[in-house]
C-alpha positions as CSV (number, residue, x, y, z in Angstrom):
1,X,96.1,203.8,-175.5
2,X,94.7,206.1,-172.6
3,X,91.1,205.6,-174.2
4,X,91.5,202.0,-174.4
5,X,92.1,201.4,-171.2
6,X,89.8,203.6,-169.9
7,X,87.1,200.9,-172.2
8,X,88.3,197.9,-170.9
9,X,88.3,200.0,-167.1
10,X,84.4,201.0,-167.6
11,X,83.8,197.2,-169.2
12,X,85.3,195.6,-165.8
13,X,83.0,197.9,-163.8
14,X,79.8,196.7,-165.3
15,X,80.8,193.0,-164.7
16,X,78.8,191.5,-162.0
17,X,81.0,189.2,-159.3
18,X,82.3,185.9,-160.0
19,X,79.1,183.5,-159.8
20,X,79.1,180.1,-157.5
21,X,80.0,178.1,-161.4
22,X,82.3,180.3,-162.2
23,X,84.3,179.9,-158.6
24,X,83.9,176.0,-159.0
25,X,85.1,175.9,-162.2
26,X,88.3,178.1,-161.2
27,X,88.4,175.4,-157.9
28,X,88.5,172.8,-161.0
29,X,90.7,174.3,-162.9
30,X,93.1,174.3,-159.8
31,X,92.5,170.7,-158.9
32,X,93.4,169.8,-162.2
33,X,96.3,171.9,-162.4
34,X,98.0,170.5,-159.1
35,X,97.1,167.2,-160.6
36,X,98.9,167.8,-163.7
37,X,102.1,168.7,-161.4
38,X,102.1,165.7,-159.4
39,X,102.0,163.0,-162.2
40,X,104.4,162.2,-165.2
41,X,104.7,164.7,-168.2
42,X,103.5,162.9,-171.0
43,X,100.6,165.7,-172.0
44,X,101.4,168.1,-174.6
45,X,103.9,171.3,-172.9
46,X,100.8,173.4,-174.8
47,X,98.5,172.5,-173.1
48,X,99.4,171.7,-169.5
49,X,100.7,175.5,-170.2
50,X,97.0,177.0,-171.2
51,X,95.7,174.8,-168.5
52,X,98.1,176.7,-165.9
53,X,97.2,179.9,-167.6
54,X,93.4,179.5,-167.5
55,X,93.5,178.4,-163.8
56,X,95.9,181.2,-162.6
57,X,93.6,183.7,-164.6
58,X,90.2,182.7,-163.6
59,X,91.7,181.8,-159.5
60,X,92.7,185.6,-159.8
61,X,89.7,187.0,-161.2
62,X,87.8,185.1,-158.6
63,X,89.9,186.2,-155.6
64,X,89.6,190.0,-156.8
65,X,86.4,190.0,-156.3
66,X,86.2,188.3,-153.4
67,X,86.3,190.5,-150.6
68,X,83.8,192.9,-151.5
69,X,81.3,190.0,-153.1
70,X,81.6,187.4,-150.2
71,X,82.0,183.6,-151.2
72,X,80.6,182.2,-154.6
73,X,79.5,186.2,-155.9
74,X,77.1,186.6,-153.1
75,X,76.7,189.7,-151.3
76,X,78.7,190.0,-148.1
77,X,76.8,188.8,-145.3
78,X,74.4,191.4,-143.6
79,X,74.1,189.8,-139.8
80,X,76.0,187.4,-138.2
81,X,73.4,184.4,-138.8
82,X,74.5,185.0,-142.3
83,X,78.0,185.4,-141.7
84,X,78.0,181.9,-140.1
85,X,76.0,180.3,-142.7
86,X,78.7,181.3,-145.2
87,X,81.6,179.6,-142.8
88,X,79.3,176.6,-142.6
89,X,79.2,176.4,-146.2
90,X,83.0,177.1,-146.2
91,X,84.2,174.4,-144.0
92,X,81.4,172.1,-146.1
93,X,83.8,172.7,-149.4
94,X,87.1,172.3,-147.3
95,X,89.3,169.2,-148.5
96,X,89.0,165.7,-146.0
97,X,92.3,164.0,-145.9
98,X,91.6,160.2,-147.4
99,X,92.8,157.0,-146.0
100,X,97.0,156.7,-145.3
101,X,97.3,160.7,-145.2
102,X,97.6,163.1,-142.3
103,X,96.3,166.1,-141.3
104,X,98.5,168.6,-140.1
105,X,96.9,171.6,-138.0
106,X,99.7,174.7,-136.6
107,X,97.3,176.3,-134.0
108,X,98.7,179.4,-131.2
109,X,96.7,180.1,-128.0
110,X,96.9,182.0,-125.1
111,X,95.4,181.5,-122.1
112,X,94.4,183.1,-118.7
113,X,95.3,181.6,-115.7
114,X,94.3,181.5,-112.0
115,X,95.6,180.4,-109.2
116,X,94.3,181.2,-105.0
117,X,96.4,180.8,-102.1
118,X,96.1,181.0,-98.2
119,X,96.6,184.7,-98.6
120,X,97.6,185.3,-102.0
121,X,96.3,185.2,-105.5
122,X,98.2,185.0,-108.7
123,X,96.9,185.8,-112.4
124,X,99.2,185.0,-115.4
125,X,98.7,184.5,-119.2
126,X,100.8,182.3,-121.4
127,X,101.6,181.7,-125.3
128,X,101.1,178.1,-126.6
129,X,102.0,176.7,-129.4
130,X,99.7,173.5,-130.1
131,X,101.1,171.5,-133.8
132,X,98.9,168.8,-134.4
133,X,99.3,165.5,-136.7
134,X,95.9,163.2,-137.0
135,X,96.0,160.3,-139.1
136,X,92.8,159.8,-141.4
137,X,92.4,155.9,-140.7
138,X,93.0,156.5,-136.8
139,X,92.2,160.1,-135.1
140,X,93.2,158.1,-132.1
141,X,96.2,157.8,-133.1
142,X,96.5,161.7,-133.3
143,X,99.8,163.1,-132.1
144,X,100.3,167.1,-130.6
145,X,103.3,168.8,-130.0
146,X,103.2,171.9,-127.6
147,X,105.6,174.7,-127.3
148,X,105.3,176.4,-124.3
149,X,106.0,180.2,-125.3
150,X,105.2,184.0,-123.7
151,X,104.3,184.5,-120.0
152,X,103.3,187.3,-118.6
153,X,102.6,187.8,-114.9
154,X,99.3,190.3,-114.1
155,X,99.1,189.8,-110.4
156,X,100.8,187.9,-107.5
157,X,103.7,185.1,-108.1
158,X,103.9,182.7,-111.2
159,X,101.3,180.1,-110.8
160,X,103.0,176.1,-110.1
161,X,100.8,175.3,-112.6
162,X,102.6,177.4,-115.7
163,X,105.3,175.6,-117.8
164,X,108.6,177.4,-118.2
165,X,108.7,179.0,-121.6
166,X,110.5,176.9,-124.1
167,X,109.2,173.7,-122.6
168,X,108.1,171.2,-125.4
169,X,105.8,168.6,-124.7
170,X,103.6,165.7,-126.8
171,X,100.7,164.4,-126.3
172,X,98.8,161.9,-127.3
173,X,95.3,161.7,-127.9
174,X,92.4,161.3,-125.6
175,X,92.8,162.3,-121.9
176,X,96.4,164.4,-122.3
177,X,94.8,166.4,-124.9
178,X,94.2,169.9,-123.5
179,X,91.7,171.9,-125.0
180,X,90.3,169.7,-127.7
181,X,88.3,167.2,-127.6
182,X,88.5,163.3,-128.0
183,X,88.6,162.7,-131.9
184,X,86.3,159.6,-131.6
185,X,83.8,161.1,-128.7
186,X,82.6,163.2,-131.4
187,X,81.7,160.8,-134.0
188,X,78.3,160.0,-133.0
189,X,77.3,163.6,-133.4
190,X,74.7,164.4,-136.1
191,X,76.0,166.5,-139.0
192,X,73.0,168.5,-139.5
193,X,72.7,171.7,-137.7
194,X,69.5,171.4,-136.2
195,X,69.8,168.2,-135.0
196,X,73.1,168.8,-133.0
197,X,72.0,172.2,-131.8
198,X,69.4,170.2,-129.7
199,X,71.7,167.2,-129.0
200,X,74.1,169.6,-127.5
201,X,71.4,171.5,-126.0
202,X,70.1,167.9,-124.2
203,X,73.5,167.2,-123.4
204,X,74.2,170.9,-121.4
205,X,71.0,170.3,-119.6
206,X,71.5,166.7,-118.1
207,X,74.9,167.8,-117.2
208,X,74.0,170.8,-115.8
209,X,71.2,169.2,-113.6
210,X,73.3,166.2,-112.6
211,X,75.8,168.8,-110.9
212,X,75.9,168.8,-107.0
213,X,76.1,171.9,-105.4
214,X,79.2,172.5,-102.2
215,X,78.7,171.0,-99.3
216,X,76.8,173.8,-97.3
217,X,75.6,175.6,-100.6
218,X,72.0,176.1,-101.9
219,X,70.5,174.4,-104.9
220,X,71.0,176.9,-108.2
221,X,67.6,178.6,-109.0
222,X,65.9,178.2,-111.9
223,X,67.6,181.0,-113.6
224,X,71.0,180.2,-112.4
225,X,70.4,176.7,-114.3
226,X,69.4,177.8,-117.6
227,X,72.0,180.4,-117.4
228,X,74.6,177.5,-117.2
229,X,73.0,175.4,-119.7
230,X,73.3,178.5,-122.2
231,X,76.8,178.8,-121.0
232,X,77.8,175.3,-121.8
233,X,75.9,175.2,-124.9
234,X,77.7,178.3,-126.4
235,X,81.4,177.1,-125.4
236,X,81.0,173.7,-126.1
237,X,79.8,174.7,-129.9
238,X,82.7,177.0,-130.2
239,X,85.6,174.4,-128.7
240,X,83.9,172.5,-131.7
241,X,84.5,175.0,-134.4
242,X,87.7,175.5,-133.6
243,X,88.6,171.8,-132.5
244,X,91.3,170.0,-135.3
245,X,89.6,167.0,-135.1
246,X,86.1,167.1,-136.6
247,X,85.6,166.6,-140.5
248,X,84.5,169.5,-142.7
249,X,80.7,168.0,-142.4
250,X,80.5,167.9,-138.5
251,X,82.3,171.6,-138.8
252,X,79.7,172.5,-141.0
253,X,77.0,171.6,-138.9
254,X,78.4,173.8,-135.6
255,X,78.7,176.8,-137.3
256,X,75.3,176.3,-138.8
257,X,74.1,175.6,-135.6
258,X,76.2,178.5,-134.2
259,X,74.3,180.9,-136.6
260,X,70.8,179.9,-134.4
261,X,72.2,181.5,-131.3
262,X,70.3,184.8,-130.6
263,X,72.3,187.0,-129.3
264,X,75.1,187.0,-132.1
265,X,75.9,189.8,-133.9
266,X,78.5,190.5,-136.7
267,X,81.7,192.4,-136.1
268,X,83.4,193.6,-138.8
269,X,86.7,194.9,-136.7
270,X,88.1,191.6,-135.3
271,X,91.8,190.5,-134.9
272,X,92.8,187.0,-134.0
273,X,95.6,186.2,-132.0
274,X,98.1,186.3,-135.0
275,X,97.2,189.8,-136.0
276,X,94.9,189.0,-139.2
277,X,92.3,191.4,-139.6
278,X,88.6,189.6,-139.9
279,X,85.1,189.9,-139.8
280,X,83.1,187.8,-136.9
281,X,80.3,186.7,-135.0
282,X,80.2,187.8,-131.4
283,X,77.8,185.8,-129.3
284,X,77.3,187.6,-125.8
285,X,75.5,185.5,-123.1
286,X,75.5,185.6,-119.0
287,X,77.6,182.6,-117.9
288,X,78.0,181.8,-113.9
289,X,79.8,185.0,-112.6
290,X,78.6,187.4,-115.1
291,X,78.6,188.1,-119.0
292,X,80.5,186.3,-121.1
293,X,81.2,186.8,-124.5
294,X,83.0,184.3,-127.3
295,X,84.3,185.1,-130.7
296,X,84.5,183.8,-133.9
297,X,86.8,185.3,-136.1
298,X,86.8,184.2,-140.1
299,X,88.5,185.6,-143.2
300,X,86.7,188.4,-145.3
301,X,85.4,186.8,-148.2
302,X,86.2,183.9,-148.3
303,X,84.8,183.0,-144.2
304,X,87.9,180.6,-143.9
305,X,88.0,180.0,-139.7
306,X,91.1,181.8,-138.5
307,X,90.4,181.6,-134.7
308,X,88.5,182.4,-131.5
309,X,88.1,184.8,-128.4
310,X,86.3,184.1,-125.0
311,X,85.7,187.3,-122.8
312,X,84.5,188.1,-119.9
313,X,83.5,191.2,-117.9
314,X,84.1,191.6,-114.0
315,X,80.5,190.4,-111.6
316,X,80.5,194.5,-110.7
317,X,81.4,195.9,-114.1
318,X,84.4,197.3,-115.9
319,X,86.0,196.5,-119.0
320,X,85.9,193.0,-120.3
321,X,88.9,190.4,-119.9
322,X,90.4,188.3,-122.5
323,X,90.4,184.5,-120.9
324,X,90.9,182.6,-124.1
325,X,92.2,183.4,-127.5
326,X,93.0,180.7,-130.4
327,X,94.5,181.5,-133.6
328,X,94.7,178.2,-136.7
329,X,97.7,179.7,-138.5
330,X,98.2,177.0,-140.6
331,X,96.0,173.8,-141.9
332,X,97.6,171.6,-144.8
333,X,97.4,167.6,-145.7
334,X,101.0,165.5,-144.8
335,X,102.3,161.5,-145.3
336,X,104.0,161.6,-142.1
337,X,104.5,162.6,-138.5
338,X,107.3,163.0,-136.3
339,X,108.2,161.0,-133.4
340,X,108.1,161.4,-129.6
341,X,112.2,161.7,-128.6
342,X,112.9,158.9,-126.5
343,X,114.2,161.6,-123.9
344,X,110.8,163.7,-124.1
345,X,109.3,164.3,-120.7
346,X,106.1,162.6,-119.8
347,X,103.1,165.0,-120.4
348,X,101.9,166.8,-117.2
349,X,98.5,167.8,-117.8
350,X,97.7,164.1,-117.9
């Protein structure tokens, strides 16, 4: 028995990693298998049985494998360029809800906040809980629940501006929505990577250019202004991965056009706000009032998105501070969404 196993041990060893068929056909097999549960009985019990056993066996096999082969048998990614071009190719494959279904997006952050007075300044940071439902015919119609959660005061008085904890709040889509963009401003954006690197380049630039300085101030250099444009590029690409609202394509697309950037580099040592170990792309650039750095954090092996980071590090030096942090803990497709209480307070961000 010993030497038999020790066989089959040595045969496993020698087998190469599941190839890009072989993980479409397991993705088949599972299609067809949650297919097979969600319409009448009338096959044979035999066969919907070997077709559950084949599709649990080869899904398992597969996902063995995975986080030492990377997605579809390839090697794991050696830079972060490649790291991103696997998460483009990732959200590519990712299911698009169809015409009368939902999609239903569970999504934590934590924000920094800051807040001057006459003589005083306060700094706090906050827990949010952001639950989002988006119809597939109408993204406008896109509703968000938040749940105000953790505060935590770092200097001065609790900032006006900070919800109580416990607070729950909807929102509709479009001006209310905070930190995500309008569902339908995006739509015009091209879904190859190339193409919307520069469109989002052109877009940084004009804005940039079209700002006015203070009363009393001087006109940004030269430096100062491409400084901003890369600044705006960079967060505006990542708001996008991270945004519920685009499709798997436009997704695609920014983390393809993500994997341009220069400056990234891969981290293997990442945690997201919910405490999932990953792997990630760390893109460090010099925004207005010093570096900045913003973090994409993905799941080893198969380069699912689980969330980002923004840092940044003090105008004189020291260690870096955590302004942003977003964690997707759940993403799944629904046929309904709840309703605003009659009794629910109007949204105050609006």
């Amino acid at each position: 028995m010993t030497d038999d196993l020790q066989e089959i041990k040595t045969l496993h060893d020698t087998l190469p990693g599941p190839s890009a068929t072989a993980t479409a056909k397991a993705k088949h097999l599972l299609a067809a298998e949650a297919v097979a549960e969600r319409t009448p009985r009338t096959g044979s019990a035999k066969h919907r049985l070997l077709l559950r056993t084949a599709a649990v066996g080869l899904a398992a096999a597969v996902a063995a494998v995975a986080f030492l082969t990377g997605a579809d048998g390839g090697a794991t990614p050696a830079n972060a360029a490649e790291l991103l071009q696997e998460a483009a190719a990732a959200a590519g494959r990712q299911q698009a809800p169809r015409p009368g279904q939902i999609l239903y997006v569970n999504r934590t952050d934590q924000s920094r906040m800051f807040a001057l007075g006459r003589d005083s300044r306060s700094e706090a940071t906050q827990e949010i809980n952001r639950e989002y439902w988006i119809p597939a015919a109408d993204p406008d119609g896109a509703l968000t629940r938040l749940t105000y959660g953790k505060l935590r005061t770092h200097t001065g008085q609790v900032p006006t501006s900070v919800e109580t904890p416990g607070t729950v709040e909807f929102q509709r889509a479009g001006p209310c929505t905070v930190n995500v963009l309008s569902p339908t401003s995006e739509g015009n954006l091209p879904a190859d990577p190339d193409q919307l690197l520069a469109r989002v380049r052109a877009d940084a630039d004009a804005s940039v250019k079209n700002e006015r300085p203070e009363p009393g101030a001087a006109p940004p250099s030269k430096d100062q202004i491409e400084r901003l444009v890369e600044h705006t590029v960079v967060s505006r690409l990542v708001t996008l991965a991270g945004n519920p609202f685009p499709g798997p394509g436009l997704r695609a697309a920014v983390l393809g056009a993500l994997s341009k950037m220069p400056t990234a580099t891969m981290r293997t040592d990442l945690t997201d706000l919910a405490g999932r170990q990953g792997v990630g792309a760390s893109i460090r650039y010099q925004g207005p009032d010093g570096w900045q750095r913003a973090e994409l954090i993905f799941e080893p092996g198969t380069y699912r998105f689980l969330g980002s980071r923004f840092l940044s590090e003090p105008p004189r030096g020291g260690t870096e501070v955590l302004r942003y942090a977003s964690a997707v803990l759940e993403t799944k497709i629904v046929n309904s969404m709840p309703e605003i209480p009659v009794d629910a307070p109007e949204a105050v961000t609006c």
